[in-house]
Biopython code that builds the backbone (N, CA, C, O; Angstrom):
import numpy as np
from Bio.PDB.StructureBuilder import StructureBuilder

atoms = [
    (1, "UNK", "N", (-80.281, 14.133, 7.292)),
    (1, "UNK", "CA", (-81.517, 13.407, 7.559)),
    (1, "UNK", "C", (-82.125, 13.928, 8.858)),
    (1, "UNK", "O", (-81.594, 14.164, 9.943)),
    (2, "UNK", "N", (-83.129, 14.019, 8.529)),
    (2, "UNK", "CA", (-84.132, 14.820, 9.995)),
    (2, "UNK", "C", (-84.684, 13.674, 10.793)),
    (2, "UNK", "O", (-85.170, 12.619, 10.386)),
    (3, "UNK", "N", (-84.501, 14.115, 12.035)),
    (3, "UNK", "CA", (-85.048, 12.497, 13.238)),
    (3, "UNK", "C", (-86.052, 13.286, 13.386)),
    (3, "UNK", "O", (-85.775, 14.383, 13.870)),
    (4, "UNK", "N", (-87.633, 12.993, 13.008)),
    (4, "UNK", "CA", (-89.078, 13.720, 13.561)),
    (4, "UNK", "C", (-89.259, 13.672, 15.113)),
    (4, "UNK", "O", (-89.796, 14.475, 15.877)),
    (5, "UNK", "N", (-88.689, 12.569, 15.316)),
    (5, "UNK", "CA", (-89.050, 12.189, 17.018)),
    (5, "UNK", "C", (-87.957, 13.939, 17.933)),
    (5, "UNK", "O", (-88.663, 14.758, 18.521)),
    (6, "UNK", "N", (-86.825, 14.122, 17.894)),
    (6, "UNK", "CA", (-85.577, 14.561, 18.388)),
    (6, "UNK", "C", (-85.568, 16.306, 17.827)),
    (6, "UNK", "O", (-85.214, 17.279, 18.494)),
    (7, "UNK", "N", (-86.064, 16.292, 16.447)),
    (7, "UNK", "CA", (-85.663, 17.147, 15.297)),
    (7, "UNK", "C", (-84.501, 17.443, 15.590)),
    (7, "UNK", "O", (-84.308, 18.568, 16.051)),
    (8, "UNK", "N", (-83.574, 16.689, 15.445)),
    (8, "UNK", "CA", (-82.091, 16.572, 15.362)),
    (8, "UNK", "C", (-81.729, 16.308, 13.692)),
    (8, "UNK", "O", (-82.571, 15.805, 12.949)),
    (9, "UNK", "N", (-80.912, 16.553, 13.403)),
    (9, "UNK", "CA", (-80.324, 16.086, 11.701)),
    (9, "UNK", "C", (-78.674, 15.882, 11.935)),
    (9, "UNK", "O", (-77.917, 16.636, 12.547)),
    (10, "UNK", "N", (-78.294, 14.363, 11.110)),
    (10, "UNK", "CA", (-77.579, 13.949, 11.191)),
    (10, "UNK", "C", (-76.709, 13.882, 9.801)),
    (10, "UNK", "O", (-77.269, 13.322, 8.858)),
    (11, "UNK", "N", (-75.357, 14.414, 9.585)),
    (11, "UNK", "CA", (-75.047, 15.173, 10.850)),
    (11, "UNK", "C", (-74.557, 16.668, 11.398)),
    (11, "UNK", "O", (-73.813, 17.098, 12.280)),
    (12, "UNK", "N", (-75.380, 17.181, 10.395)),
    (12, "UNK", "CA", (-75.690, 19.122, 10.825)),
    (12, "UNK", "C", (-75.736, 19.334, 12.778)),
    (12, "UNK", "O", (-75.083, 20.158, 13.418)),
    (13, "UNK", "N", (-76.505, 18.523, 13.213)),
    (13, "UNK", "CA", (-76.565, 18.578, 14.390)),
    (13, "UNK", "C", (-75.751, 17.582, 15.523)),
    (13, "UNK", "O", (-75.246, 18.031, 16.552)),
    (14, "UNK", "N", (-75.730, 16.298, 15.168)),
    (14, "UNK", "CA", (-74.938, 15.106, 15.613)),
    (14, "UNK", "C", (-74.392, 14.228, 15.047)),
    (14, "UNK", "O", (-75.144, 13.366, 14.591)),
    (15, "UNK", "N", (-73.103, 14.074, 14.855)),
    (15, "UNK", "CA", (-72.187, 12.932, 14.598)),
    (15, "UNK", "C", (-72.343, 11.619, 15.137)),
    (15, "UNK", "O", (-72.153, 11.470, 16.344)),
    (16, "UNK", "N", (-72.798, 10.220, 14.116)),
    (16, "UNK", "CA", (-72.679, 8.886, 14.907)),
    (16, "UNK", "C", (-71.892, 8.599, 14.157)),
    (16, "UNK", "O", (-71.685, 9.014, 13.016)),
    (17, "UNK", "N", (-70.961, 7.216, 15.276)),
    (17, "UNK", "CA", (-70.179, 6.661, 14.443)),
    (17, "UNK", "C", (-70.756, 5.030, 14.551)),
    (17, "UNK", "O", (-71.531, 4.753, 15.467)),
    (18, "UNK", "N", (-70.453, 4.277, 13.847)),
    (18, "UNK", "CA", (-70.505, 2.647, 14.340)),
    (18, "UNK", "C", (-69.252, 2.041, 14.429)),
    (18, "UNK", "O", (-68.159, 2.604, 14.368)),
    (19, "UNK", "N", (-69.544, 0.572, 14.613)),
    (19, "UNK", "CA", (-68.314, -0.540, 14.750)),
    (19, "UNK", "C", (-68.481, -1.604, 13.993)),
    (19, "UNK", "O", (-69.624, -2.016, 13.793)),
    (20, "UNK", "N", (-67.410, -2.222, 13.453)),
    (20, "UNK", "CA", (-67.283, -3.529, 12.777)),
    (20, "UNK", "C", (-67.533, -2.917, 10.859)),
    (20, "UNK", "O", (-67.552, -3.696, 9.906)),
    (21, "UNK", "N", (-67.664, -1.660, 10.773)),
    (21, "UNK", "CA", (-67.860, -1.616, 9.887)),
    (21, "UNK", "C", (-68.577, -2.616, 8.731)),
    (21, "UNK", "O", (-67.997, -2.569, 7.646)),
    (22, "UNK", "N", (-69.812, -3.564, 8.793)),
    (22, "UNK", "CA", (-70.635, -4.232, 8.901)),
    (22, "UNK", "C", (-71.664, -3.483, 7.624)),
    (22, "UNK", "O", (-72.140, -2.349, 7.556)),
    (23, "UNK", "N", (-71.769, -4.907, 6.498)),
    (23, "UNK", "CA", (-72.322, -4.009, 4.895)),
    (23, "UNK", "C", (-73.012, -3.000, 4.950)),
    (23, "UNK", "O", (-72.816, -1.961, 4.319)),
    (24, "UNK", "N", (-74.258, -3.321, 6.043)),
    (24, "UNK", "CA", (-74.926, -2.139, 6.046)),
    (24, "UNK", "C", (-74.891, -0.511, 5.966)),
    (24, "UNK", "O", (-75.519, 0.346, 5.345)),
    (25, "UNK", "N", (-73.942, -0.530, 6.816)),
    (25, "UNK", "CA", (-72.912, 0.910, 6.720)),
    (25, "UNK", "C", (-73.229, 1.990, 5.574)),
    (25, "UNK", "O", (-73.647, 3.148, 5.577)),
    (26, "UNK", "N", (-72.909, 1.243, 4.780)),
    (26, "UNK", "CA", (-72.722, 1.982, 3.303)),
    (26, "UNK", "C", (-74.304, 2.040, 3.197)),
    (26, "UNK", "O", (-74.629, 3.224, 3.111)),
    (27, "UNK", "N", (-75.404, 1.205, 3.170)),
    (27, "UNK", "CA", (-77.070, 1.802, 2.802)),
    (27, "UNK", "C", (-77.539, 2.406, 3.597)),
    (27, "UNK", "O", (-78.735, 2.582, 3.361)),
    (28, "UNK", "N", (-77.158, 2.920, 4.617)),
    (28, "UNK", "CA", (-78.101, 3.849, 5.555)),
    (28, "UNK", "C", (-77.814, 5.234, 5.154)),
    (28, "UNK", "O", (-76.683, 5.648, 4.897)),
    (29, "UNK", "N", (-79.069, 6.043, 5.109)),
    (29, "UNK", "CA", (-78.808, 7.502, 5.228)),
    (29, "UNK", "C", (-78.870, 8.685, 6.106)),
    (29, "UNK", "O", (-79.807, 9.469, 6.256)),
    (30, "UNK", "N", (-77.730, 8.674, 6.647)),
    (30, "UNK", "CA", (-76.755, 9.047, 5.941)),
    (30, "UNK", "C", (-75.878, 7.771, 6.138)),
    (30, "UNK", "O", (-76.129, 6.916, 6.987)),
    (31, "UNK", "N", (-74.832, 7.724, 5.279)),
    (31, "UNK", "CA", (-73.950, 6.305, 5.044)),
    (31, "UNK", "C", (-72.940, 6.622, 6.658)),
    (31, "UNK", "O", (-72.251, 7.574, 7.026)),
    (32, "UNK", "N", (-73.336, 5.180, 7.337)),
    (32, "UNK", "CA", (-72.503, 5.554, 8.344)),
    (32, "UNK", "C", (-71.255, 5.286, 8.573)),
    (32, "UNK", "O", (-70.790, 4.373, 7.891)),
    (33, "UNK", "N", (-70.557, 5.798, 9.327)),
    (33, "UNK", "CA", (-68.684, 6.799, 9.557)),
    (33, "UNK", "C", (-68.728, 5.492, 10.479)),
    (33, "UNK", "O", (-69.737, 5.271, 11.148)),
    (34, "UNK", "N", (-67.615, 4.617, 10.511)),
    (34, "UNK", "CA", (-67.320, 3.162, 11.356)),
    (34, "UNK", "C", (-66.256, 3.368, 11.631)),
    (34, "UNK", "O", (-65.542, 4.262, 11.177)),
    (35, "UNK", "N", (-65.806, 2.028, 12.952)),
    (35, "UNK", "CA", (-64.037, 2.054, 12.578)),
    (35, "UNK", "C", (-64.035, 0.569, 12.218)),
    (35, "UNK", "O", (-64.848, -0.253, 12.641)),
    (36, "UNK", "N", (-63.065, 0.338, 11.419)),
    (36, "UNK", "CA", (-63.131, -1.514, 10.584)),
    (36, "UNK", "C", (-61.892, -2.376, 11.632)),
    (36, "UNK", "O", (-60.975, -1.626, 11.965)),
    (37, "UNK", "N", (-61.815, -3.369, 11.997)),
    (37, "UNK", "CA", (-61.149, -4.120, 12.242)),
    (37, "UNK", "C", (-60.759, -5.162, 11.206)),
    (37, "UNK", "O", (-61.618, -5.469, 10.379)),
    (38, "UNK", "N", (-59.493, -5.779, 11.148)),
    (38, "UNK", "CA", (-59.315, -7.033, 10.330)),
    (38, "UNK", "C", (-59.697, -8.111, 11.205)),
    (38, "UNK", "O", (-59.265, -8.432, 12.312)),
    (39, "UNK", "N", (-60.678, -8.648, 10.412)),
    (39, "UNK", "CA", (-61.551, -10.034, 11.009)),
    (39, "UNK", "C", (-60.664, -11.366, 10.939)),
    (39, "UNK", "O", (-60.615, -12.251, 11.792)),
    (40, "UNK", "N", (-59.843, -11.289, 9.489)),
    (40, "UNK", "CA", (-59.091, -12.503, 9.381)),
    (40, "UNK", "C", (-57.580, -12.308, 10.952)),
    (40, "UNK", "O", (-57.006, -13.249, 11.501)),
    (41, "UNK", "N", (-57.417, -11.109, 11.177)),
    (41, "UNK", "CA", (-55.968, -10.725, 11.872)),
    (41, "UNK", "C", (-56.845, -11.097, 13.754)),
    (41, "UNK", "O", (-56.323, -11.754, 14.655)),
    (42, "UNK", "N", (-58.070, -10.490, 13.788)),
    (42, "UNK", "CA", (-58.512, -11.078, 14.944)),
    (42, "UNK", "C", (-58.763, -12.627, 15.119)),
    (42, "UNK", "O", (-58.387, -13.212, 16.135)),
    (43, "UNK", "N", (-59.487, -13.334, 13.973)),
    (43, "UNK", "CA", (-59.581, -14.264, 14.344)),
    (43, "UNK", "C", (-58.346, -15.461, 14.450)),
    (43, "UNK", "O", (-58.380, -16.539, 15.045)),
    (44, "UNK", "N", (-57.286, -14.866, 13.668)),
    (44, "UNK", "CA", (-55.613, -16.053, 14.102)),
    (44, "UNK", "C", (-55.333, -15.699, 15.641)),
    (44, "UNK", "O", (-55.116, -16.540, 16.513)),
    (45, "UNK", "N", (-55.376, -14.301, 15.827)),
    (45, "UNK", "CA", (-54.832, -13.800, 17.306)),
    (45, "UNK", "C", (-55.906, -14.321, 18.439)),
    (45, "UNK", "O", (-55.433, -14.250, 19.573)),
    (46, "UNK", "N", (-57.297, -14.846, 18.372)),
    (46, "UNK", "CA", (-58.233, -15.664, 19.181)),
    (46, "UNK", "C", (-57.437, -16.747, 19.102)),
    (46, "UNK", "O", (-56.819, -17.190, 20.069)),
    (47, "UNK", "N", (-57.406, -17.238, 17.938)),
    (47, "UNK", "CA", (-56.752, -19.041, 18.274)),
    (47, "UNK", "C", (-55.583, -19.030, 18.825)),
    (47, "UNK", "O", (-55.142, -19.911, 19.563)),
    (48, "UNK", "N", (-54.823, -17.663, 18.368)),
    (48, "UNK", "CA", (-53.018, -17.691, 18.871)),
    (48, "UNK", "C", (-53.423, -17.604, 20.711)),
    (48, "UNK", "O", (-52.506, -18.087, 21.377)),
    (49, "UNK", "N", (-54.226, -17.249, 21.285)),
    (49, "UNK", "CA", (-54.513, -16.995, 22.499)),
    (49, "UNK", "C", (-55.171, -18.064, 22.880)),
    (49, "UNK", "O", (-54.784, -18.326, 24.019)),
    (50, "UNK", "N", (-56.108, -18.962, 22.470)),
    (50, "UNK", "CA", (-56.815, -20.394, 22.940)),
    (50, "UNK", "C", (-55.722, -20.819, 22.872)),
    (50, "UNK", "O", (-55.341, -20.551, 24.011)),
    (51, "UNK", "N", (-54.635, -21.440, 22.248)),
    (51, "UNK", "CA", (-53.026, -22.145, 22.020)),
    (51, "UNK", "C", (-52.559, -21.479, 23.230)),
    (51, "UNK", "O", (-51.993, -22.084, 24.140)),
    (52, "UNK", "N", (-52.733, -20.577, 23.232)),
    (52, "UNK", "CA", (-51.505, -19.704, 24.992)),
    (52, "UNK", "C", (-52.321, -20.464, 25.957)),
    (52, "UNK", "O", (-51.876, -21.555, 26.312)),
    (53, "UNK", "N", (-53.455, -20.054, 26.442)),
    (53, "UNK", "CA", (-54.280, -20.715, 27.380)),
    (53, "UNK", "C", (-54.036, -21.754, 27.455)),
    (53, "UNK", "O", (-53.191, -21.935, 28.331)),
    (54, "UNK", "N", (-54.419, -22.857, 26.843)),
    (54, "UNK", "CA", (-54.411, -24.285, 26.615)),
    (54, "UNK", "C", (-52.962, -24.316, 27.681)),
    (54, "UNK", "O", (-52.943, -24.845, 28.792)),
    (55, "UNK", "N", (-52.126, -23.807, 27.205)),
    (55, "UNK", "CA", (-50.140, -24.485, 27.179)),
    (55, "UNK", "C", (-50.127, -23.566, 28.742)),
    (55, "UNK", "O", (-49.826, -24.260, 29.713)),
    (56, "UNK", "N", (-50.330, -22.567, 28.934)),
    (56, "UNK", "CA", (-50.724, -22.360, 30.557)),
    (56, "UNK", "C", (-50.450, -21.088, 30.944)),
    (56, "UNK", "O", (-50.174, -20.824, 32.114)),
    (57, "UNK", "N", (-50.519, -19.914, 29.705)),
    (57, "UNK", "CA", (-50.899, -18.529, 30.020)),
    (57, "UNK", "C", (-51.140, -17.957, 28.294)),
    (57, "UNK", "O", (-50.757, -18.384, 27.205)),
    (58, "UNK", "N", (-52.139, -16.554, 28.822)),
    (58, "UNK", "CA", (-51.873, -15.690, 27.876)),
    (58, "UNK", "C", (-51.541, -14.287, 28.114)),
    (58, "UNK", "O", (-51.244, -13.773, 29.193)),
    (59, "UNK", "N", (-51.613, -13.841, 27.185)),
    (59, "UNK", "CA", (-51.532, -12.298, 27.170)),
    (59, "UNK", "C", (-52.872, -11.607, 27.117)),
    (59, "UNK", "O", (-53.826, -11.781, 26.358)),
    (60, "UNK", "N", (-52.636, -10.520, 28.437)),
    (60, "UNK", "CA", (-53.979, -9.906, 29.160)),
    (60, "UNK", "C", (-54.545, -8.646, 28.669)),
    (60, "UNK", "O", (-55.717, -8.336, 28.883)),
    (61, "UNK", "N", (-53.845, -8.030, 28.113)),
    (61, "UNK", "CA", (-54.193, -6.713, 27.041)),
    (61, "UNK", "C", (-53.397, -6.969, 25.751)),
    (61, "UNK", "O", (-52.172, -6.950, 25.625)),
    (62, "UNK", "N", (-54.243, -7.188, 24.907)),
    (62, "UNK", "CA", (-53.890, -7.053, 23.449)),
    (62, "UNK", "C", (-55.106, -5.880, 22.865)),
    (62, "UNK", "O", (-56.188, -5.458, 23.273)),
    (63, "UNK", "N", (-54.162, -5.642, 21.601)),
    (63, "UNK", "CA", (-54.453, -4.299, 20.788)),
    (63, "UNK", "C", (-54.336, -4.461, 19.439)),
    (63, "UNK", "O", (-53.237, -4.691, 18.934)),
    (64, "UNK", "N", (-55.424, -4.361, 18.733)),
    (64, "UNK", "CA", (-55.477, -4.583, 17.585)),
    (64, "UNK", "C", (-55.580, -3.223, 16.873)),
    (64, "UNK", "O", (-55.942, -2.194, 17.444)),
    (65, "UNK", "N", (-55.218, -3.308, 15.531)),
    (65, "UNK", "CA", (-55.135, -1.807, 14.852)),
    (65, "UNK", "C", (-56.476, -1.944, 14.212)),
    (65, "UNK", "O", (-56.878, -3.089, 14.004)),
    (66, "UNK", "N", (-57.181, -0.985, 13.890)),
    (66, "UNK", "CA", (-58.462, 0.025, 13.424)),
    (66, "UNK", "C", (-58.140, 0.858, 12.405)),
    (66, "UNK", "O", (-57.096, 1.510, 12.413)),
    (67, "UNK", "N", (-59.052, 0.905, 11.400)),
    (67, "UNK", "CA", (-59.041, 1.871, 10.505)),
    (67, "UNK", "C", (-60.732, 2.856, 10.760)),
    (67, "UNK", "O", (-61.813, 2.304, 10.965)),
    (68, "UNK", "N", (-60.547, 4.115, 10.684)),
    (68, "UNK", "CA", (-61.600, 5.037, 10.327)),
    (68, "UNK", "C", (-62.181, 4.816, 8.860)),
    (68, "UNK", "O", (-61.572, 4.965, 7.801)),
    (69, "UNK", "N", (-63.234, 4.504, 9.010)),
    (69, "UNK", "CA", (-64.143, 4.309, 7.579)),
    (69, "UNK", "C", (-64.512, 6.098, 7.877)),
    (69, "UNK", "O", (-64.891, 6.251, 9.038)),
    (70, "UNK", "N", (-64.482, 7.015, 7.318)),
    (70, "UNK", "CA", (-65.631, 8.136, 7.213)),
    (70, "UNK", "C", (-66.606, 8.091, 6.324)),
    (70, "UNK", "O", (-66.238, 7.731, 5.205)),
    (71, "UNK", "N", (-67.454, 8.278, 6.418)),
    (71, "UNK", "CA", (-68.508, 8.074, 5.312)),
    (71, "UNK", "C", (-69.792, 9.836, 5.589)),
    (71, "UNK", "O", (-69.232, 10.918, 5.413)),
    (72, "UNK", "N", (-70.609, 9.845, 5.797)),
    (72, "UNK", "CA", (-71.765, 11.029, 5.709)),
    (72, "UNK", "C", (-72.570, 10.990, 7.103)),
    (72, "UNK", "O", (-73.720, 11.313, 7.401)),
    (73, "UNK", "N", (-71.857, 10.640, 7.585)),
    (73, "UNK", "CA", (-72.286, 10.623, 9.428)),
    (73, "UNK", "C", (-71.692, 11.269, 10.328)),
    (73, "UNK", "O", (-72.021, 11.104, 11.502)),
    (74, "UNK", "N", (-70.748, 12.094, 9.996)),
    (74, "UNK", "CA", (-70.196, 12.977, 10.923)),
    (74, "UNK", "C", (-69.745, 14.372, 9.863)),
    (74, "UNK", "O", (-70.207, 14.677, 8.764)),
    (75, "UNK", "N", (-68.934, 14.874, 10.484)),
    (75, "UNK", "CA", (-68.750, 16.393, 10.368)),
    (75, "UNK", "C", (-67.522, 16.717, 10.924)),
    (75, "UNK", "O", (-66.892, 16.005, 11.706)),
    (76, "UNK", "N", (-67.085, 18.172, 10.364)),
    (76, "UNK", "CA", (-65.656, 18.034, 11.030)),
    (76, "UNK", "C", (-66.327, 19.888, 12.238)),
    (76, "UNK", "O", (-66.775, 20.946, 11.797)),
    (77, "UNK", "N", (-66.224, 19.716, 12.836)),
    (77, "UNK", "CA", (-66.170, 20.865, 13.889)),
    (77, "UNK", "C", (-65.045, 21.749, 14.503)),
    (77, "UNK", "O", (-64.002, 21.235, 14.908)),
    (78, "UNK", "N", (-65.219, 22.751, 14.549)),
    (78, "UNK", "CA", (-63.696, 23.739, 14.923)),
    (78, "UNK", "C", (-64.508, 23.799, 16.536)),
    (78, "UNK", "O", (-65.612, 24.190, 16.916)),
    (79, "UNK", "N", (-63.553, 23.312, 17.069)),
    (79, "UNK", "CA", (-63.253, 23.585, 19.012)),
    (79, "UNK", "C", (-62.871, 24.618, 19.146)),
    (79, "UNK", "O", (-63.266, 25.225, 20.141)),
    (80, "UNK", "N", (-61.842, 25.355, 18.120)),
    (80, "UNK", "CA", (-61.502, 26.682, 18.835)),
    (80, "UNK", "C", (-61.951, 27.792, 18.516)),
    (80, "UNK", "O", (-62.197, 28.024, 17.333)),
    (81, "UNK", "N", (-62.223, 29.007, 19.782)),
    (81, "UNK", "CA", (-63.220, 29.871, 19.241)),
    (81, "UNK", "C", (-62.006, 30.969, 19.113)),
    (81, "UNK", "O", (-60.991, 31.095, 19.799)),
    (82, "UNK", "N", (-62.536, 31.801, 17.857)),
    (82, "UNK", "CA", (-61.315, 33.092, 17.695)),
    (82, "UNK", "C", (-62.039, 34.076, 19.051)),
    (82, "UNK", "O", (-61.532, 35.151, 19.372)),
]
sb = StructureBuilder()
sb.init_structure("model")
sb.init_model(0)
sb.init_chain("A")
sb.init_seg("    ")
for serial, (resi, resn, name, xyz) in enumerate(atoms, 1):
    if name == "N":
        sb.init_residue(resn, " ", resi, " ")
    sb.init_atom(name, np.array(xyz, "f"), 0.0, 1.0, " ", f" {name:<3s}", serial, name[0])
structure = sb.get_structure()
């Protein structure tokens, strides 16, 4: 897809990615490349953490796992030059 404003094309020229992987994703063109979170696994681990708080601590870095959606928004590129 050609940006008229940039004449950039996506993604011959630039790779986007998004977040939340969010329906839209899939109707844009080009279909955009996300990373997905589990919504049901975040939202127990919010309440499991309001319950910590409440009782009189929580945990200060938590890490949730991500999946790569790829979809027609990126490209794969070689870094190394022969």
């Amino acid at each position: 897809m050609r940006n008229l404003c940039m004449g950039l094309s996506v993604p011959e020229d630039l790779s986007v990615i998004g977040f939340d992987d969010v329906r839209e994703c899939e109707t844009f063109v080009p279909a955009l490349t996300t990373i997905k979170q589990d919504h049901g696994q975040r939202a127990a681990l919010a309440v499991k953490m309001l319950y910590q708080l409440k009782n009189g601590g929580v945990d200060k870095n938590v890490r949730l796992p991500v999946t790569l959606i790829t979809r027609d928004s990126v490209r794969s590129v070689n870094m190394h030059k022969k």
